[in-house]
N, C-alpha and C positions, 0 to 999 in steps of 0.2 A: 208560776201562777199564784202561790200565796205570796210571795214579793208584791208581785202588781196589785193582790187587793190590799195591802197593805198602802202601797204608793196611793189608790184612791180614795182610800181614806184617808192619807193625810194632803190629798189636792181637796176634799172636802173639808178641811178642815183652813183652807189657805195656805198651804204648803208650797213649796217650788218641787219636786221631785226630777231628780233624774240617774242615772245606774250605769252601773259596771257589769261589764259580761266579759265571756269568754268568748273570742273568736270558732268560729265555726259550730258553737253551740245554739241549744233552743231559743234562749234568750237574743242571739243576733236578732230573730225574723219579730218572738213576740212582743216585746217590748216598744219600738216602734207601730207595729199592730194597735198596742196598747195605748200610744196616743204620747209616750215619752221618748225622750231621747236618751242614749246610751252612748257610753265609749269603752271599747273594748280592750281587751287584752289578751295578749300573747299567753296562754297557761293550757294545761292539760291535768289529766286525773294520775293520782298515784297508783302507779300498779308493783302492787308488791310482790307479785312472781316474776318481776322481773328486773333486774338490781341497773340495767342498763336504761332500761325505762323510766324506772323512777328515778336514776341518778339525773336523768333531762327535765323531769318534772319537776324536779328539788331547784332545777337550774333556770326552768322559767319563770318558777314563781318566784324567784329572788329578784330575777329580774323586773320583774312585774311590780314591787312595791312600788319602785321610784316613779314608774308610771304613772301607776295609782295616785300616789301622792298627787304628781304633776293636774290628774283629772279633778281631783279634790280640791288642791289649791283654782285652780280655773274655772271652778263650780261654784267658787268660796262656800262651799258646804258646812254646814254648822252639826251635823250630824253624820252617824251610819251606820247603817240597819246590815248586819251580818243577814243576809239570806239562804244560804250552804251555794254549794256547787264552787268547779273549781276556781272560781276565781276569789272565794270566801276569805281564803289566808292573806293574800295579799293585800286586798284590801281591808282587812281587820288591823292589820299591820300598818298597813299604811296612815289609817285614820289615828292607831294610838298614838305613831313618830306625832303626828300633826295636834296632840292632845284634843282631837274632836270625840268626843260622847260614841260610846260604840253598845248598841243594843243587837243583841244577838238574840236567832229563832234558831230553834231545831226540831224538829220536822219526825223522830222518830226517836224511838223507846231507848236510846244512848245519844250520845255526843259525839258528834263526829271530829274526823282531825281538826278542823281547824277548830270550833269552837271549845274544842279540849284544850288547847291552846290560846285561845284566848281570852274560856270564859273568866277566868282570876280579875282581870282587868276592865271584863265590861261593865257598864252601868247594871247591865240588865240580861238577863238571859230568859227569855220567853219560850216557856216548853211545851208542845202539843200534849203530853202527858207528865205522868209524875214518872220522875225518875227516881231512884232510889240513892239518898244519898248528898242530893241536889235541894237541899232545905235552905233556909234564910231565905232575907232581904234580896239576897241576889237573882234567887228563882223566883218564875212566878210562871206556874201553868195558865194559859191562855186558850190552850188547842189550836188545830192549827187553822190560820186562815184559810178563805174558800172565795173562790168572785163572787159578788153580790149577784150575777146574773142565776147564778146555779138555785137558789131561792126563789127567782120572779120570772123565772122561764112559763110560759102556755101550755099546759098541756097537748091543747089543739094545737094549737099554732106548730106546735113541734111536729106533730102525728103529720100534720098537711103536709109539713116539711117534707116527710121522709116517705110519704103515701104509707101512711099507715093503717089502714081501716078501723074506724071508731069502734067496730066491736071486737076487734081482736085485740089479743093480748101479745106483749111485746117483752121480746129477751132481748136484753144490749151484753153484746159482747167487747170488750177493749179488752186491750194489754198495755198502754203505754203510749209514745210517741211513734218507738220502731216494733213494740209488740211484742207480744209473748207467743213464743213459737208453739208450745206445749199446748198452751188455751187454743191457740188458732187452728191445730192440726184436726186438735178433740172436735171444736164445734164445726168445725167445717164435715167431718165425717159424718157429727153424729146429727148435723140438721142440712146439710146439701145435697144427700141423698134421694133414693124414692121413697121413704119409706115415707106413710103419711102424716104430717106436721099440722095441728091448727092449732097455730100462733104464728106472727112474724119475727124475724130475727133480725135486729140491725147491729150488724157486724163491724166494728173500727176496726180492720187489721194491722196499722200501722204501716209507714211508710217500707221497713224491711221485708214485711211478707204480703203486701197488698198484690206482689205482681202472682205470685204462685195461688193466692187466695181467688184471685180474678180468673184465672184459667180454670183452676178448680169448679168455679163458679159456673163458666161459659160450657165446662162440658157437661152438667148437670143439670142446670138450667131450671132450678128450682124455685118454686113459688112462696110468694112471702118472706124474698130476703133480701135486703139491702146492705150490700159491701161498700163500704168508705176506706179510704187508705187512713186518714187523720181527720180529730176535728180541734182548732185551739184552744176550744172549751169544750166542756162535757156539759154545759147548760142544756140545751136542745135535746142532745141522746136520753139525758136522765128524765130529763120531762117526760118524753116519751114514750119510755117504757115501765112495765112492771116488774122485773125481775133485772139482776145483774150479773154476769160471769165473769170474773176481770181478779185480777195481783190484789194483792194484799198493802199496797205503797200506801204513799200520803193522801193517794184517792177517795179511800173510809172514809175520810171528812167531806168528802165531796157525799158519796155513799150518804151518809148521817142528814147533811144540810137536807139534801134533795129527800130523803127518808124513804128511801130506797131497800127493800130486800134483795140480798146477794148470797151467790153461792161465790166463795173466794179459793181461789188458788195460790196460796202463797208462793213465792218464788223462793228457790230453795240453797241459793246461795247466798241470799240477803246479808249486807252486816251483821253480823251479831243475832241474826234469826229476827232481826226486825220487823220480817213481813209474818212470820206466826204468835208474832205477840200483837201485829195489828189486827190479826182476822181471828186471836182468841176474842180480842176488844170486843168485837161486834159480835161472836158467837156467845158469849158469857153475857151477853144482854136480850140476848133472843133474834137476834138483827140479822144473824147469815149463818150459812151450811158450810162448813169448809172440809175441801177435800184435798188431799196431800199430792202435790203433783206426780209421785212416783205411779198414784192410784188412778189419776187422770185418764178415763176412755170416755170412747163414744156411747158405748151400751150405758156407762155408768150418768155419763152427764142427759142423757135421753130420759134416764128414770128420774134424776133428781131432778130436774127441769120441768117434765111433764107433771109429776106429784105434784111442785108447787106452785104451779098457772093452773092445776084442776084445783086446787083448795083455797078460795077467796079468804075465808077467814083468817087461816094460818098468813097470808101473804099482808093481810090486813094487820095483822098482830105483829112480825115481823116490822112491818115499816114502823108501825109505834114505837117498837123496840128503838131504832133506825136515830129516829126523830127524836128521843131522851137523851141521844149520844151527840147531838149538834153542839156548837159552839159558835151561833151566828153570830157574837159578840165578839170575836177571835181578830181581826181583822183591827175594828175602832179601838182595842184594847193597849195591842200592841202600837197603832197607831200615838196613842195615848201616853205610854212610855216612853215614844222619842221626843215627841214634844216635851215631856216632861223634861227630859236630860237635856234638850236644846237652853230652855229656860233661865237657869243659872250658868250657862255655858256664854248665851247669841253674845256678838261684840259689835252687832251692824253686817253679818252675812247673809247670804240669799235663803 
């Protein structure tokens, strides 16, 4: 997602855009969604518990340069925007063989492999935060992009969406694309039950526990809640609610834009503890409650939840907090960087 609003800002700008993905990943479906076209590749993630796994992953992504290359040369691309995900290396790879401009984003509170790899070499490395260590010319915190829609969503329009009644007040629950099992089990306990709720709840379960969430749902049968498996934006959900329960990822900037109070659950495997240095971000500004997933129940999430739909001011104050931490510029900025590096680069490419 911040790939693509980066892509629309530089079709705003008269750009050609078009990507590299990973076969059977999210970007297959959104990216086309998105209105671009894309050519994929053969790659997978590294898994380093396991020397069999990664020695296949080490072996596709080699394979994958020459690919790469081949989609670049056939794009005549004059640029290339590192985005993370597995197909990152190869294609960082690919674009330096070919001496095209390689601007890199990262997305969290460290450098992942490949940009560890290949920030020495890029024009640019665009950082959601400051990293420690990561000074010069070469860095340049930007925050991370966000779709322009999450901004200029309706309030109503969303509420009508999702039958929300204009005077109630609204929890969004997500985890993800496939979800966060810990968050799903909590709120599904601690609001699908009898006990009495006023508020509505709309719940994104993700695709991996939408079926157990829906059963859950069909024997309770409770009022004021709407279950979704997925949605490809969080435009719509974040309009329409006042409060957030959802991980601690790259979503915060989403959280920020829309100016959203949350109560976050980090996830507690994260890289390098990346998701409790995103939801200190927003707790060390006044912006969200975080609680530690090992702490995660029903009783608990019912009182934090409840406290803060009864208290308008606090939820009020919170979003301000929310809304100091935005970086709607994130997007044109980095935008702004490739064009730059294209500049002294173009020779007559698309």
């Amino acid at each position: 997602m911040p790939a693509l609003a980066v892509a629309d800002a530089l079709r705003a700008s008269g750009a050609d855009v078009s990507f590299l993905g990973a076969e059977g990943r999210p970007e297959a479906e959104l990216v086309p969604a998105g209105g671009y076209e894309i050519d994929l590749l053969r790659v997978e993630g590294l898994d380093r518990s396991s020397p069999a796994r990664a020695a296949r992953a080490a072996t596709l992504a080699g394979r994958a340069v020459p690919a790469a290359r081949r989609a670049l040369r056939r794009r005549r691309a004059d640029a290339v925007m590192g985005g993370g995900g597995y197909v990152a290396g190869p294609a960082g790879l690919a674009a330096l063989s070919l001496r095209l401009p390689l601007v890199l984003t990262e997305a969290d509170r460290r450098l992942g492999l490949a940009n560890r790899l290949l920030a020495r070499r890029a024009r640019r490395v665009c950082l959601a935060f400051p990293i420690p260590g990561l000074v010069g010319e070469r860095y340049l915190v930007t925050g991370r992009p966000v779709p322009a829609a999450v901004g200029a969503a309706y309030p109503s329009a969303a509420r009508r969406r999702f039958r929300i009644a204009a005077r109630d007040r609204c929890l969004l629950v997500f985890g993800g694309s496939q979800g966060a099992r810990s968050i799903n089990e909590a709120a599904l306990e601690a609001f699908a039950g009898p006990e009495p709720r006023h508020f509505h709840v709309l719940h994104v379960a993700g695709h991996r526990d939408y079926g157990f969430a829906r059963d859950r749902l069909a024997a309770s049968d409770p009022d004021r809640y709407t279950l979704l498996a997925y949605e490809p934006t969080l435009a719509d959900p974040l309009a329409a609610c006042d409060l957030v329960l959802a991980r601690a990822g790259g979503s915060v900037f989403e959280l920020a834009a829309a100016a959203k109070p949350a109560v976050l659950v980090p996830y507690p495997h994260a890289a390098a503890g990346h998701q409790h240095a995103n939801a200190a971000w927003m707790a060390d500004a006044g912006a969200a409650v975080v609680v530690e997933d090992s702490d995660l129940s029903a009783e608990l999430l019912r009182r934090i939840v409840s406290e803060l739909l009864a208290d308008p001011g606090r939820l009020e104050r919170m979003a301000a907090a929310a809304r100091s931490l935005a970086r709607p510029e994130a997007a044109d900025r980095i935008a702004q960087e490739i064009l730059a590096a294209i500049e002294p680069h173009a020779d007559g490419g698309g």
